[in-house]
C-alpha positions in Angstrom: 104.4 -7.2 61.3 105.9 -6.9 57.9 106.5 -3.0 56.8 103.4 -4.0 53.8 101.1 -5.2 56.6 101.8 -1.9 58.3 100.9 0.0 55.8 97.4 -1.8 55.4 97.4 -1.4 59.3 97.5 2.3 58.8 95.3 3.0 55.5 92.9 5.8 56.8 89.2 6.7 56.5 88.1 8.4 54.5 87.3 11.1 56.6 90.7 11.6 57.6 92.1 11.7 54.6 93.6 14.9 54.9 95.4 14.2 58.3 96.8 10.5 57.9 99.1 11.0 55.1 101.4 13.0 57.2 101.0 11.0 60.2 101.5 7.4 58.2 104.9 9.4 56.1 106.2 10.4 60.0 105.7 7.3 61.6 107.1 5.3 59.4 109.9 7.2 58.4 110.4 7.0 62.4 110.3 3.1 62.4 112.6 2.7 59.5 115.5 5.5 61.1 114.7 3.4 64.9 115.6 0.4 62.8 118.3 1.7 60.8 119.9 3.1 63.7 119.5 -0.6 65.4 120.6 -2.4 63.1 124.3 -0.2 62.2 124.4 -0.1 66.2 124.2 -3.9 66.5 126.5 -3.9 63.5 129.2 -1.9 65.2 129.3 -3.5 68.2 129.8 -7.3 66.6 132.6 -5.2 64.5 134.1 -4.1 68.0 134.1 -7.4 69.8 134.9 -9.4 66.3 138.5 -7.0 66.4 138.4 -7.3 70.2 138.9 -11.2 69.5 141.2 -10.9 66.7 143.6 -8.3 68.6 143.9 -10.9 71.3 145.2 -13.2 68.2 147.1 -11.1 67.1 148.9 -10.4 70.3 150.5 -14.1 69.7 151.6 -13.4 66.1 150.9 -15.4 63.3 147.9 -15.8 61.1 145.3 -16.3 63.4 143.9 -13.0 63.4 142.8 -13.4 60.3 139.7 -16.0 61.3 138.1 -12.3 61.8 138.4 -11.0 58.3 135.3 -11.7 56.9 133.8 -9.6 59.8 136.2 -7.0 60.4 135.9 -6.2 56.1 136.2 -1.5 56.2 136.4 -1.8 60.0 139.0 1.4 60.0 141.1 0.0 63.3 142.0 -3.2 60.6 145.5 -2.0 60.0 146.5 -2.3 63.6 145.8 -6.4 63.3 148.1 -7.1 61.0 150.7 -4.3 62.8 150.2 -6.5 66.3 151.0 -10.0 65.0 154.0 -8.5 62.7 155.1 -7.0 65.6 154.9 -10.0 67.7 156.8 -11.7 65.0 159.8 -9.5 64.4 162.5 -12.1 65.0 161.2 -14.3 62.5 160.4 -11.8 60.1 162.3 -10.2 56.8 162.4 -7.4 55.1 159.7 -7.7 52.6 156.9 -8.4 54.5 157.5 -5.1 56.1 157.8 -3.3 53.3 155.0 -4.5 52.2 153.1 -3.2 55.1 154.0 -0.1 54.9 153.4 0.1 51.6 150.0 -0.8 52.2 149.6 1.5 55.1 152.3 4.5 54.8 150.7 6.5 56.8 149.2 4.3 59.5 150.2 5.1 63.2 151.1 1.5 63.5 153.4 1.2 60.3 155.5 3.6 62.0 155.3 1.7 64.9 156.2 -1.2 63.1 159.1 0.6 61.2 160.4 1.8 64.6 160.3 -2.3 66.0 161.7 -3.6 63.0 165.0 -1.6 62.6 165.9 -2.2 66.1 165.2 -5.9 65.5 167.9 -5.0 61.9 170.1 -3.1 65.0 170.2 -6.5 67.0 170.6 -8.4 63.6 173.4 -6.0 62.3 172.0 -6.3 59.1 172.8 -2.3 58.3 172.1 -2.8 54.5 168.7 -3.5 55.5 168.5 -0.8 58.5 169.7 1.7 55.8 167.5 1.1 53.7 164.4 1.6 56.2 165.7 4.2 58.2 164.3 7.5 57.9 165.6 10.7 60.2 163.3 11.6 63.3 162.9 8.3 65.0 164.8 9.0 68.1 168.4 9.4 69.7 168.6 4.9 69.7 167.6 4.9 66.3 170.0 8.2 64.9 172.7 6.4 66.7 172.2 3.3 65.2 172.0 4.6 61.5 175.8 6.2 62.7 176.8 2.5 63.6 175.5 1.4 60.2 177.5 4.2 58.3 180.8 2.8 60.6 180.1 -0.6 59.8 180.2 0.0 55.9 183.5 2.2 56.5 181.9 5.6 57.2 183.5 8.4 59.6 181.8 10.7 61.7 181.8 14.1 61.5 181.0 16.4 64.6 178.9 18.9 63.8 177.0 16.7 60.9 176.2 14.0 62.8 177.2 14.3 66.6 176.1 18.1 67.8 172.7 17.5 68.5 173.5 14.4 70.2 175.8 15.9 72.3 173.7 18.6 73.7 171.3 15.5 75.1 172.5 15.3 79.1 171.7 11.6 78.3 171.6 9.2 75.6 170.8 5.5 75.2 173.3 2.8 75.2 172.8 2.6 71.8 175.3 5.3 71.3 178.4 4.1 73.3 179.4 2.4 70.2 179.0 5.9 68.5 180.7 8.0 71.1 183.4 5.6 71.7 184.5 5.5 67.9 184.0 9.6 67.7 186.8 9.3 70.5 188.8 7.4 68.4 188.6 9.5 65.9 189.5 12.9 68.6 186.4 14.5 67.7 185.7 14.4 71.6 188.0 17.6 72.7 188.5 18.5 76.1 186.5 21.6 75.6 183.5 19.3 74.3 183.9 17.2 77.2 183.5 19.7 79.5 180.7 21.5 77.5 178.7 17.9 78.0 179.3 17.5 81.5 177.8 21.1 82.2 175.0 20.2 80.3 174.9 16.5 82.1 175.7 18.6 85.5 172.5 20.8 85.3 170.3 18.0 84.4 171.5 15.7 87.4 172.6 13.2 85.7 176.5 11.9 87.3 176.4 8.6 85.3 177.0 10.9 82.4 179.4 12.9 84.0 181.3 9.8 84.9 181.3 8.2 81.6 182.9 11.5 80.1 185.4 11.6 83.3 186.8 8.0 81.4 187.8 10.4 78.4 189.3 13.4 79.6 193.3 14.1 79.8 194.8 12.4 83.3 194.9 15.7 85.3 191.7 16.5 85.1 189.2 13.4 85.1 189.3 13.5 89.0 187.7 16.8 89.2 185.0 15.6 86.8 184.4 12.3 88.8 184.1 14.4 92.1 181.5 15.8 90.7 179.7 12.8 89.6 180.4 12.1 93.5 178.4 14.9 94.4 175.3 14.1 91.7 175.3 10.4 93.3 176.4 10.2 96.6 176.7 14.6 98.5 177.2 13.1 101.8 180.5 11.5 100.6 181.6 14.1 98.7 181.3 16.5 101.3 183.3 14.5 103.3 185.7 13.7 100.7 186.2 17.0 99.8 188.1 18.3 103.2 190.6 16.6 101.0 190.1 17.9 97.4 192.8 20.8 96.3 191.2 24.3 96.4 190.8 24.6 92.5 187.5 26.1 90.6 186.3 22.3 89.7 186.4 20.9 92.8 185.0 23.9 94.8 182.1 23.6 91.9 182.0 20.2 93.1 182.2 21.2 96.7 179.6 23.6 96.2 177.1 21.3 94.3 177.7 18.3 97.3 176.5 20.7 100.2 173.5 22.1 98.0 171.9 18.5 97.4 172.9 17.3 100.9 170.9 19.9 101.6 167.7 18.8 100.5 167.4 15.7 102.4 170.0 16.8 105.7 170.2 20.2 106.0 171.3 20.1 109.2 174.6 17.7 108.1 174.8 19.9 105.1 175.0 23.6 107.6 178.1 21.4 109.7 180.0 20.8 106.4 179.4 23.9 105.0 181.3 25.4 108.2 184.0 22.7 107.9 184.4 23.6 103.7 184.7 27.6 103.9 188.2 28.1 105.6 190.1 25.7 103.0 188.2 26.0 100.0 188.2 29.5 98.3 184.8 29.9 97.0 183.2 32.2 94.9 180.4 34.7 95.4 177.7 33.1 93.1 179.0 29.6 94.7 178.5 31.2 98.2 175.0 32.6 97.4 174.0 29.1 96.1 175.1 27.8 99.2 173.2 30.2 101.6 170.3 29.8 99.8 170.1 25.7 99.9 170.4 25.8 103.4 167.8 28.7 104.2 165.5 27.1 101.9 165.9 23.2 102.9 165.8 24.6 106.9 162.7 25.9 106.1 161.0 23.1 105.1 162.6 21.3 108.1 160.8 24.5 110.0 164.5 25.1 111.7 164.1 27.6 114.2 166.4 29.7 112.6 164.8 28.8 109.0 162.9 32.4 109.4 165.5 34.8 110.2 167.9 32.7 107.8 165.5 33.2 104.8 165.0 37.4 106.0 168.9 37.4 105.9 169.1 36.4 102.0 170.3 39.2 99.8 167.8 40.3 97.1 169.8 38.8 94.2 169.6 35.3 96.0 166.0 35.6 96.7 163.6 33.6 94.7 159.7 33.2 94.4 160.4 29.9 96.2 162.6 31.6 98.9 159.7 34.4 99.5 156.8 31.9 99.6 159.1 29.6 102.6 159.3 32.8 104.5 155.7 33.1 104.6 154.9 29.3 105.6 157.4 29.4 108.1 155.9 32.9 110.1 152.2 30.6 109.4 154.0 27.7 111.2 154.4 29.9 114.1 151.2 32.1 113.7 153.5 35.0 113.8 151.0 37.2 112.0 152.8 40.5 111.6 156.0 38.1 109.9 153.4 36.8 107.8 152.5 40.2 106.8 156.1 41.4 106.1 156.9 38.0 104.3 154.2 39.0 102.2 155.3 42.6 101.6 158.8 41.1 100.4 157.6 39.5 97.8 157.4 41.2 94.4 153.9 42.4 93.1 153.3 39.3 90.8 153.9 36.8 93.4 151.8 38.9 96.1 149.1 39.0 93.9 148.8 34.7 93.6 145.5 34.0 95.1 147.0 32.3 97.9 148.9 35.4 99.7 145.8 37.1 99.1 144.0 35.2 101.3 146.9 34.9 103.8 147.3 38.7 103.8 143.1 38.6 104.7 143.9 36.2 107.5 146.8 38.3 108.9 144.9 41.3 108.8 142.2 39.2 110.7 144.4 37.7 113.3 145.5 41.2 113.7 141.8 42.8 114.8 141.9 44.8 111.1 138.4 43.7 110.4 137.4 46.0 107.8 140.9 45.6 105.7 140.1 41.6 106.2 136.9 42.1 104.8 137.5 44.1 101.3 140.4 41.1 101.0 138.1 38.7 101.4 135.5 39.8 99.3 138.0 40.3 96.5 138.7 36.4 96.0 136.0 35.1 97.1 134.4 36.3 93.3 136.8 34.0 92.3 136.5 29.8 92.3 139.1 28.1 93.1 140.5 26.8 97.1 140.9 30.2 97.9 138.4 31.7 96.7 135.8 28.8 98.9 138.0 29.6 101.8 137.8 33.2 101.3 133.5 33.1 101.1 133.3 31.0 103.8 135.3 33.6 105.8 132.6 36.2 105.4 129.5 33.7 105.3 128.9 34.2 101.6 127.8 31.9 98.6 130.7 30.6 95.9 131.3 31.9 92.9 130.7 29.6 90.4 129.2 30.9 86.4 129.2 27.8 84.0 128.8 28.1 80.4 127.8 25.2 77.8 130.5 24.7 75.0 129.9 25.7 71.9 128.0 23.9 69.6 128.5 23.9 65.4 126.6 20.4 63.9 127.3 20.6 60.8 131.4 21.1 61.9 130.7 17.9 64.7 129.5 16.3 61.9 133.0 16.6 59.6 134.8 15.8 62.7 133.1 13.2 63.7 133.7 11.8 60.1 137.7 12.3 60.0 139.2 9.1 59.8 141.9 10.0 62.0 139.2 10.6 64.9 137.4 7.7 63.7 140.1 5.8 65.0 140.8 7.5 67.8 137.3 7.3 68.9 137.2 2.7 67.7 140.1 2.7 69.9 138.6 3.9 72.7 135.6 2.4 72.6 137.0 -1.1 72.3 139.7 -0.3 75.2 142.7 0.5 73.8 142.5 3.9 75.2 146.7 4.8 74.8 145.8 4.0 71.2 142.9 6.0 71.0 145.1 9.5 72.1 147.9 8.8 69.5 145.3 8.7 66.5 143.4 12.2 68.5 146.8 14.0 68.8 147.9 13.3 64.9 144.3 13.6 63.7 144.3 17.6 65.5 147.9 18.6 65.3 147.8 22.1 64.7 143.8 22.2 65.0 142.9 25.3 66.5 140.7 26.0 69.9 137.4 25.9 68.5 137.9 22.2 66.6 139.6 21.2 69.5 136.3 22.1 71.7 134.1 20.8 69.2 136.1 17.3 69.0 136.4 17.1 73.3 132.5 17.7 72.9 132.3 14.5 70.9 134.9 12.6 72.9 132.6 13.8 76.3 129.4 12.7 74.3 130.6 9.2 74.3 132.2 8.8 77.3 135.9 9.3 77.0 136.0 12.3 79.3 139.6 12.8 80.0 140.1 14.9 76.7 137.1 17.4 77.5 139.5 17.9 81.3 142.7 18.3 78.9 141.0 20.8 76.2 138.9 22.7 78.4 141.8 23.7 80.9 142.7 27.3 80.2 139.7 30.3 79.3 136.4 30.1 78.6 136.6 26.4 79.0 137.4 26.6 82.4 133.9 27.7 83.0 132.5 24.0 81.1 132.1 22.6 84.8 129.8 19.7 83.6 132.8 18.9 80.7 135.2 19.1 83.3 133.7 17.6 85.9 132.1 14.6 84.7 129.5 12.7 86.6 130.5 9.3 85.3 128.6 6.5 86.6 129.1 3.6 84.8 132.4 3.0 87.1 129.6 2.5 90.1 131.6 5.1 92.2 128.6 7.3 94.2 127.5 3.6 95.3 130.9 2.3 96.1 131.5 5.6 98.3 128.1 5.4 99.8 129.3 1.7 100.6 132.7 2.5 102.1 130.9 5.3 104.2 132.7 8.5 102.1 131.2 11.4 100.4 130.3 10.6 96.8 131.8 14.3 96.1 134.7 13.5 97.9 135.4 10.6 96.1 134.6 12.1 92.5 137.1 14.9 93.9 139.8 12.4 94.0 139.7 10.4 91.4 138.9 13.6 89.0 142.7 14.9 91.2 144.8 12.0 90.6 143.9 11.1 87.2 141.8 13.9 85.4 139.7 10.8 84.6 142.3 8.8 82.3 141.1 5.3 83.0 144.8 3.8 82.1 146.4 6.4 84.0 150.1 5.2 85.3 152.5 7.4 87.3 156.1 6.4 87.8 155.8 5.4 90.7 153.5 2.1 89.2 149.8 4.1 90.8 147.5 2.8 87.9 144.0 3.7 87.2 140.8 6.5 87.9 142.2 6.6 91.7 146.1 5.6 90.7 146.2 3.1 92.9 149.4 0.9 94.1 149.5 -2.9 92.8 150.2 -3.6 96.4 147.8 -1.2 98.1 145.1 -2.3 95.9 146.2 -6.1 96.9 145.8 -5.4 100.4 143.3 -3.2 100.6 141.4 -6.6 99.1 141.9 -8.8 100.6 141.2 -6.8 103.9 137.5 -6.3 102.9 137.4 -9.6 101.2 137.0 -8.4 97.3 138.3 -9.9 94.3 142.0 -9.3 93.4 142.7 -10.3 89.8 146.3 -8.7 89.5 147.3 -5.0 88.4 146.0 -4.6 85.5 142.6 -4.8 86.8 143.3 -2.0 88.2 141.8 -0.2 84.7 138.8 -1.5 85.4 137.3 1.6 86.7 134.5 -0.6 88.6 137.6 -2.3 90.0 139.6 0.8 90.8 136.5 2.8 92.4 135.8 -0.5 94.5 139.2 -1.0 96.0 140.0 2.9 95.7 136.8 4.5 97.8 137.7 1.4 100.6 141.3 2.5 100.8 139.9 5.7 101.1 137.7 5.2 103.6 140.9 3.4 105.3 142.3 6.6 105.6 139.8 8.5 106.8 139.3 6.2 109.9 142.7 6.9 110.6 142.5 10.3 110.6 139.4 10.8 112.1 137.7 11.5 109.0 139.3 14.7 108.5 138.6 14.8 104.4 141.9 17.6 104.4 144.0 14.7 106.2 142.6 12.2 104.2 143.3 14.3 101.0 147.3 15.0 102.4 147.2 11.1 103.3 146.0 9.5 100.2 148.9 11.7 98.2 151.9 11.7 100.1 151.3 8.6 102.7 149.6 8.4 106.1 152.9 8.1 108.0 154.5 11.0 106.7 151.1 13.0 107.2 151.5 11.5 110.9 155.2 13.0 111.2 153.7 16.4 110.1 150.5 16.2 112.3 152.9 15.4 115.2 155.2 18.2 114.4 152.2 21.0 113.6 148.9 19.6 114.3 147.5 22.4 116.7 147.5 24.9 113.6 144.0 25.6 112.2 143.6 23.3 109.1 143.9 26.2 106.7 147.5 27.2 108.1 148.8 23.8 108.4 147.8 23.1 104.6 149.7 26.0 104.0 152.6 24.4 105.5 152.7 21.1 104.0 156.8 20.5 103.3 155.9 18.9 99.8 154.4 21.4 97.1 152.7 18.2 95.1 150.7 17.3 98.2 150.0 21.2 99.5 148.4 21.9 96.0 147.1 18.3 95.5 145.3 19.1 99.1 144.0 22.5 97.9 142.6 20.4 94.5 141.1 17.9 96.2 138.9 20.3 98.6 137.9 22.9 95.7 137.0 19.7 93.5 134.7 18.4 96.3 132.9 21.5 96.3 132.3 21.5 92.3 131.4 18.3 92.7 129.0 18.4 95.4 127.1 21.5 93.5 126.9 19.1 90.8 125.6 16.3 92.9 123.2 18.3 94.7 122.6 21.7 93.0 124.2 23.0 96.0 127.7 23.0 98.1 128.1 22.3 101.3 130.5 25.2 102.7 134.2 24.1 102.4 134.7 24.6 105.6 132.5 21.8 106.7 135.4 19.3 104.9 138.3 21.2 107.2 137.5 20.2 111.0 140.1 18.7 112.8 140.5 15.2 112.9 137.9 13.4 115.5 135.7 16.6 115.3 132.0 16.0 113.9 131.7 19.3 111.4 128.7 21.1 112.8 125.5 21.6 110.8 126.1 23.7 107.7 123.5 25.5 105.5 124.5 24.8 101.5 125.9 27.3 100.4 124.2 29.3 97.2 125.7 29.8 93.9 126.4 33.1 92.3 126.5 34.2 88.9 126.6 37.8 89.1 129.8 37.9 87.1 131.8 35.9 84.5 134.9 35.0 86.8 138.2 33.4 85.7 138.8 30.2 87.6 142.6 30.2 87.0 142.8 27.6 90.4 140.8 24.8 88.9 143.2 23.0 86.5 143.1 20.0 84.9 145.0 17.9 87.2 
């Protein structure tokens, strides 16, 4: 029907001649904003997979990109075309058609980008006139030091403290500088006092290949010293037992010292026999003898030596730290030795007693130690708060959680300025058409230096259409914290309640762990190659496939989130079999591996769940753990309007939890979950 037939469609009677007008003015005016609205969302999305097409062009360089031009004509991510194939191109390219790009686009995230690209392409070339002449300052250590190589290839000398200070404070630097270093030791700007300066620096920071790069440079008598203790950065088991023959001078005691302190960490046992080999030849300091006796108390302790206890009480107060104070306490929980729980506690200054988690420990003493009434008060105390503790603490005393959300704030007419920056235009394109480490380059320049109420307001857009990893990052500290539907998002288009209910896990479970390892960044990557929503391994995610017969298209599929919930809630579920379907274990399993889970069941697995968490060796996976089980019970509420009681989620392994009543949620007061962070 044509919008004039309409309007004959809709002439009224006579009679109603008073009412019509209105109606026929609102419906129509409803009918052209539907179609309007239609017709620029149609338009957006052919804009969106017209630049999806001509990115993939672009990726191969040359012109072909440009078969989209017609279409892609004010489509703000255009810039970034051009940028890819230039890119792509660099070998090929000269100076002028950069230039003229960032002419064009001086201010576009990808002309610096493309800046960046083309003078180390001008490095490779050493075409310095032409580096010179795009250089600017503040593009990195590689870059700095090749604008030094540039000024020494067109006769130029160095100067320390103009060019070479800040430089040298860096414990490492790219190889880009050798060339730079190498001439400022030609030219003795590299004293023996600024050697040694660097290899403190390099020394503190771990880093012995440094340390045995500068050992190359220093006078005769002293570069041994300086390459033992590049020894005892890279190899401490060799330079514990090289050093029985080292002379008993401060460098190669430091050296000495530092071997036995990181032997420690992995063999504290091999470490506590040199140590008693090292101390009648080798004179060492106090401070160096304090370090010592602190590695090895700490390092037995998370071996749970039966001496680690009394070795940790024996530490002087000026070697104890908040990590020395907390291994006393795990080690008395190891052994349900409550009244050392209690004094471990006690030691421990009034900030570090006061962490949620030696509250509850302090409850469960008291407990354990018929002090009902002290365990109580304790109890009720944090369990007003969310968080692990908190859960554990209400289910203690039978009670309902403490959970108080709040709704963001809302300011339309401020949305609607945001939402109309260019900057967050493009962050929000570049999202939406899956370039998503794109899409947080253009958010972080477009609110540098924004303050907390635009920040809100933009992670309220950003949740509105899906991207809800920046709503987990803004809202992570105040008031946010209390945004439980922001920060917990109930994203379905991944499939995962379906693909849990499939595998046979919890839905809230699931959601717990994805929202743990990856605070919901669908490209997440660690370093150790775990990509995706529930940072998977390329080779887990391979097996787990081909196991339960599911497509495996490589590892970048793993940022498919209906790919990554698939394979991840299976894997999952693997777990949980073996570990009969203990979600803690699971949790503990999934993070640090199921065979060194195995090693610590073997070693402590009689200890009630709560305790043994409490004594997982590897603070990543003892907090990850704690995450995991407080996230389940958020996510649950929001699932089902109420939790199931934590505790149900920490039976032992092979033990059906028994029936559990949901627990109620309370909002008597506004608390401050400081446990529930982003990650």
């Amino acid at each position: 029907m044509s919008l004039q037939s309409a309007r004959l469609a809709l002439r009224p009677s006579p009679a109603a001649k008073i009412r019509w007008p209105l109606r026929l003015v609102l419906g129509l005016g409803l009918v052209l904003l539907t179609g309007v609205a239609q017709a620029a969302d149609a338009a957006t999305a052919a804009q969106r997979e017209a630049f999806r097409q001509a990115w993939a062009a672009a990726q191969q360089g040359g012109e072909g990109w440009r078969a989209w031009d017609a279409q892609l004509a004010g489509y703000p991510l255009y810039p970034y075309l051009e940028a890819a194939a230039l890119s792509h191109d660099l070998r090929q390219l000269d100076r002028a058609r950069v230039e003229d790009y960032l002419r064009r686009y001086p201010d576009a995230i990808p002309a610096a980008d493309l800046r960046r690209d083309f003078l180390l392409e001008l490095a490779r070339r050493q075409d310095w006139d032409g580096f010179l002449a795009l250089y600017r300052p503040g593009l990195g250590d590689a870059l700095a030091c090749h604008a030094l190589r540039a000024r020494l290839a067109r006769g130029g000398t160095l100067d320390f403290d103009r060019d070479l200070a800040a430089l040298w404070e860096k414990p490492a630097l790219p190889d880009a500088c050798d060339d730079v270093l190498a001439a400022a030791h030609a030219q003795g700007l590299l004293t023996t006092t600024r050697l040694w300066a660097r290899i403190d620096t390099a020394l503190a920071a771990g880093q012995g290949g440094t340390v045995a790069a500068l050992a190359a440079w220093l006078p005769a008598d002293q570069a041994p010293a300086a390459q033992h203790l590049a020894l005892a950065l890279r190899d401490p088991a060799n330079a514990v037992r090289d050093a029985a023959t080292w002379p008993d001078a401060p460098r190669e005691r430091q050296a000495a010292a530092l071997a036995v302190q990181r032997l420690a960490r992995r063999r504290p046992a091999d470490a506590a026999a040199a140590w008693q080999a090292l101390q009648p030849r080798l004179r060492f300091d106090a401070a160096e003898i304090a370090a010592i006796e602190y590695a090895l108390a700490l390092y037995q302790a998370t071996d749970f030596d039966e001496r680690a206890l009394e070795r940790l009480a024996a530490l002087p107060a000026a070697a104890q730290t908040p990590l020395s104070r907390a291994w006393r306490a795990r080690v008395a929980l190891a052994r349900l030795d409550w009244p050392a729980v209690l004094a471990a506690i006690a030691a421990m200054p009034a900030e570090q007693q006061d962490d949620a988690e030696w509250r509850y420990f302090r409850a469960r003493a008291a407990e354990a130690l018929g002090q009902s009434a002290q365990a109580r008060t304790l109890y009720a105390a944090l369990a007003a708060e969310p968080g692990y503790f908190g859960f554990l603490a209400a289910d203690r005393l039978g009670t309902g959680y403490a959970l108080c959300p709040l709704e963001p704030p809302h300011d339309p007419a401020r949305e609607q300025a945001l939402a109309n920056d260019p900057g967050l235009v493009r962050a929000f394109e570049l999202y939406a058409v899956g370039l998503p480490r794109l899409a947080r380059r253009e958010w972080a320049r477009a609110l540098e230096g924004a303050d907390a109420d635009t920040l809100a307001l933009a992670a309220e857009l950003a949740f509105r259409q899906g991207w809800y990893d920046r709503a987990i990052y803004v809202f992570s500290h105040g008031p946010g914290l209390r945004y439980y539907d922001r920060r917990f998002p109930l994203a379905e288009e991944d499939g995962l309640p379906a693909q849990a209910d499939q595998a046979g896990i919890e839905p809230a479970f699931a959601y717990a762990i994805a929202r743990a390892e990856s605070a919901w960044t669908v490209d997440a990557r660690s370093g150790a190659d775990a990509r995706g929503l529930m940072q998977l391994l390329p080779t887990t995610a391979a097996q787990v496939a081909r196991r339960h017969g599911l497509d495996w298209q490589g590892g970048d599929s793993l940022y498919d989130p209906a790919v990554n919930v698939a394979l991840g809630t299976r894997y999952l579920a693997e777990l949980a079999g073996r570990f009969g379907g203990a979600p803690w274990l699971t949790a503990a399993a999934y993070n640090a591996g199921p065979d060194k889970v195995q090693q610590w069941l073997d070693a402590r697995g009689a200890l009630p769940p709560d305790v043994f968490i409490a004594t997982i060796p590897y603070a990543e996976t003892r907090e990850y753990v704690a995450r995991v089980l407080a996230f389940s019970v958020i996510y649950d509420w929001r699932l089902h309007g109420a939790p199931l009681p934590m505790s149900a989620r920490l039976q032992p392994p092979g033990q059906a939890a028994p029936a559990a009543t949901r627990r109620p949620v309370s909002c008597a007061a506004a608390p401050a979950p400081a446990e529930l962070e982003t990650r």
